[in-house]
N, C-alpha and C positions, 0 to 999 in steps of 0.2 A: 144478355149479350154473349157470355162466357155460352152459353147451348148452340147460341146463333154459327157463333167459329167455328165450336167442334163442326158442328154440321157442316158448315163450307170447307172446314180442312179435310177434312173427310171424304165428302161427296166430290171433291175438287180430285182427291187420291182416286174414288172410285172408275171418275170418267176417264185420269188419266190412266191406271190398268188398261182399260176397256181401251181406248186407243191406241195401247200398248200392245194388245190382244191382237187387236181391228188391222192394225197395220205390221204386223210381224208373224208371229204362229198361226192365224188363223187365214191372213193374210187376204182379208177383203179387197187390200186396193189391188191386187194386181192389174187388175183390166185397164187402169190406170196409167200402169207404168211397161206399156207394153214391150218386148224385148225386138231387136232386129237385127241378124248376123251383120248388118251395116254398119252399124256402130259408131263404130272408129270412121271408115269413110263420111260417115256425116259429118260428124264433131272437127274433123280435120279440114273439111269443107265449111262449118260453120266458124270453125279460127281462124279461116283465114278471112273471111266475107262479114262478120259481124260484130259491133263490140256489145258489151254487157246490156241486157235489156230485153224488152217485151217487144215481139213481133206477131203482126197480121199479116199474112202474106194471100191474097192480093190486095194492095190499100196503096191509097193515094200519098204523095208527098205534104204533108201540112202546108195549108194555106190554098191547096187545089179547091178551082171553086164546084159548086154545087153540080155541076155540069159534067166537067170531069170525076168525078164521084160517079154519078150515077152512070156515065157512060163503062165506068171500068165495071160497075154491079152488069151492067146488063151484059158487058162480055165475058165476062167470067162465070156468069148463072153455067152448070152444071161440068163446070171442069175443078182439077183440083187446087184446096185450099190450106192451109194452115198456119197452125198458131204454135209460137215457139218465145220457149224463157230461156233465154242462151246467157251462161255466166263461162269467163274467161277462165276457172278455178273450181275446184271443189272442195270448199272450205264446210264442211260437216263438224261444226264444233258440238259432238254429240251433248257431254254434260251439260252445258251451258242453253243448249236448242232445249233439252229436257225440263230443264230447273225453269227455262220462260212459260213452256208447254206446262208446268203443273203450277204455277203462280198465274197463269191466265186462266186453266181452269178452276183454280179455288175461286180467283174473281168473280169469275162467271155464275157459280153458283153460291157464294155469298149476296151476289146483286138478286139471283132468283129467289134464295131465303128472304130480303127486305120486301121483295112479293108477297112472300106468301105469309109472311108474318102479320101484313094489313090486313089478312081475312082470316078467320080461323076456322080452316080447312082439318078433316079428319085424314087418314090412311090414303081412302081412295082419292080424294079431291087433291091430295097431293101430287099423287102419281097421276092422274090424270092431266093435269097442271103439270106435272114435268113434259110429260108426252108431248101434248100443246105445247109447251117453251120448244123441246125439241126440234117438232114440225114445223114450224113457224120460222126457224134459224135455217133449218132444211132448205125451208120453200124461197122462204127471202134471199137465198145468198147461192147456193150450189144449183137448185132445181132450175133460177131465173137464169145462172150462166148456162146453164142445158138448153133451156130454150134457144138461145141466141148461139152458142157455140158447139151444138152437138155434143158434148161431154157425156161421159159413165156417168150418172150421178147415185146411180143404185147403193155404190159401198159406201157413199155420204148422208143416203139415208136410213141405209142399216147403220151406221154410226150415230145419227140422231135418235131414234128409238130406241135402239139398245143401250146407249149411252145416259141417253136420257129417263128411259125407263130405269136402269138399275139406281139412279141418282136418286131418284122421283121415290121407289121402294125404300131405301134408303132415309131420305128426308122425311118422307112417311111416317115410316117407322120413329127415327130420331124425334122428331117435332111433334107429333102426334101422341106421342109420352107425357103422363100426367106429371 
């Protein structure tokens, strides 16, 4: 048990470096967070017109029936769209957002260590089996909102392989020790 921890205290440190890395100095996301001399005109338009929350913009009023749905899809096919997370504040409680960010990744691969402990995988089986967990969180959650919402998804799959391949070495390495 005491191996199992190190391993997820660890491997849970390594991913978070890596997204440490991925979203700061190396700075994969930016395509993400793309910049607009607007800015301020937006947001100042968005304070006054919105309150906190998830927006689709073009989308029906809740409870519109089927009808009006699909009428507004077919007037809107090839004009513009979007999606907006508007918060009234910018409350960046960095330490705290940090300390969730590496107590979710140890989680994450503590639950991968109870995986791989049911089989007993060598070096490469490990890391390949990180890969796969990787790919598989990729595909299932960032790649499927790409389908549907046009989204970058490239810097979230360079964070799954990378991420998960250095874990996966790691684990390897750790676990695969007599």
């Amino acid at each position: 048990m005491k191996k199992t921890l190190i391993a997820a205290a660890i491997g849970g440190l390594i991913m978070f470096i890596w997204q440490f890395l991925s979203w700061t100095i190396i700075d994969t996301h930016r395509p993400m967070q793309n910049y607009t001399p607007k800015q301020q005109e937006i947001l100042d338009f968005l304070s006054n017109n919105l309150e906190d929350g998830a927006y689709y913009l073009p989308t029906t009023p809740t409870g519109a029936s089927m009808e009006e749905q699909q009428k507004l899809m077919e007037t809107s096919m090839g004009k513009p769209w979007a999606e907006i997370r508007y918060h009234k504040a910018l409350n960046a409680n960095m330490p705290l957002n940090m300390a969730r960010g590496l107590a979710v990744n140890i989680l994450v691969v503590l639950l991968f260590c109870s995986f791989l402990l049911n089989n007993s995988l060598e070096f490469k089986g490990i890391l390949a089996s990180a890969l796969v967990f990787g790919l598989i969180s990729y595909l299932i959650t960032e790649y499927t909102k790409q389908i549907w919402f046009e989204t970058n998804s490239i810097p979230d799959l360079i964070d799954a392989i990378v991420g998960w391949g250095l874990v996966g070495s790691w684990l390897g390495w750790w676990l695969g020790r007599k």
